[in-house]
C-alpha positions as a printed Julia matrix, in Angstrom:
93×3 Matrix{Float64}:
  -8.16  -15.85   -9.32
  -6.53  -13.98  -11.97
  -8.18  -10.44   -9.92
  -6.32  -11.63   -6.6
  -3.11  -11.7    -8.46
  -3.16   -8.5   -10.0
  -4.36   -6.74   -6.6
  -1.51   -8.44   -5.22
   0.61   -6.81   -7.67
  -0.94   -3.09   -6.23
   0.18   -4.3    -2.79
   3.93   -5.31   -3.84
   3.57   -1.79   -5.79
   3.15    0.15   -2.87
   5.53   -1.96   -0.81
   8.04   -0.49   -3.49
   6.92    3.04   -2.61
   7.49    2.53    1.01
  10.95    1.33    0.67
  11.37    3.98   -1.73
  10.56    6.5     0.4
  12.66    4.72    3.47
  15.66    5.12    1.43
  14.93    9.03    1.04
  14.71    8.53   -3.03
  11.36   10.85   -4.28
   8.64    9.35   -5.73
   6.06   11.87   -8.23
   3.37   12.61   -6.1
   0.83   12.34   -8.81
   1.79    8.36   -9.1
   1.85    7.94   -5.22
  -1.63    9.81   -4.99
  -3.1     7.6    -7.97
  -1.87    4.08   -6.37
  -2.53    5.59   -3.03
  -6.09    5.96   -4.67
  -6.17    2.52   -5.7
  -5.0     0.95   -2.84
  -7.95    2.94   -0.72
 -10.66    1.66   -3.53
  -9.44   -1.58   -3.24
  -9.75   -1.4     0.91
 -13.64    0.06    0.64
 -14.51   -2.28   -2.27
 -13.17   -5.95    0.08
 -14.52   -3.74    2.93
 -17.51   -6.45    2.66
 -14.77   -9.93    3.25
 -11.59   -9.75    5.42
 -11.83   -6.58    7.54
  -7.93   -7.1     8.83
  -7.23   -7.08    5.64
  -8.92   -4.04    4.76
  -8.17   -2.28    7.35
  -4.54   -2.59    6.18
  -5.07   -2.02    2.88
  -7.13    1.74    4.04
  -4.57    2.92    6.24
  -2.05    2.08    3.44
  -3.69    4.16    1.41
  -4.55    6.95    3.95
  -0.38    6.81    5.0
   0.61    7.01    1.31
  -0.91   10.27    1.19
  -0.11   11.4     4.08
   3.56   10.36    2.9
   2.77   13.01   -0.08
   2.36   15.94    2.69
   4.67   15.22    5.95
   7.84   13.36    6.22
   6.48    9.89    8.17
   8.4     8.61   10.5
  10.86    5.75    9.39
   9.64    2.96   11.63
   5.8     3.42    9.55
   7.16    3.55    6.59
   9.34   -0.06    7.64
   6.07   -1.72    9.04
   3.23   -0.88    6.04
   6.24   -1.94    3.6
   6.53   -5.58    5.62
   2.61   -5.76    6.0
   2.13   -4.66    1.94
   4.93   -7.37    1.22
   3.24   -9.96    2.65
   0.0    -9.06    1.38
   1.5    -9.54   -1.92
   3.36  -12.39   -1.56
   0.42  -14.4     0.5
  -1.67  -13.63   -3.04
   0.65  -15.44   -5.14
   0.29  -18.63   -3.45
């Protein structure tokens, strides 16, 4: 229980980063590449329950990077922020 809650706490983390980066303030690329490590990790290692669920947590990972290289567009940044909120707030309860 206590390993759900703190992988929740990665999600609301890199819901953070997405707004962040919505509202044009920079973000070190060496801490967006490390959570945007995590987050991937954490999408091959739950690969094996949810699939939704890790599918969202991948391409989270895969966009933060991508974030790190090219300017996303703002409506991307808007939905992984909503799904990553959600994420983290449905692992609190």
């Amino acid at each position: 229980m206590v390993l759900v809650k703190i992988l929740g706490v990665l999600d609301l983390i890199v819901a953070i980063i997405y707004l962040v980066q919505v509202f044009g303030i920079k973000v070190p690329y060496m801490a967006v590449l490390f959570i945007a490590l995590l987050l991937f990790l954490k999408g091959l290692f739950v690969l094996k329950g949810e699939f939704v669920l890790s599918f969202i947590d991948l391409f989270a990972g895969i966009f933060l990077i991508l974030s790190i290289l090219f300017s996303l567009p703002i409506f991307i940044l808007w939905i992984m922020s909503f799904l990553m909120i959600a994420k983290g707030v449905v692992s609190f309860m």
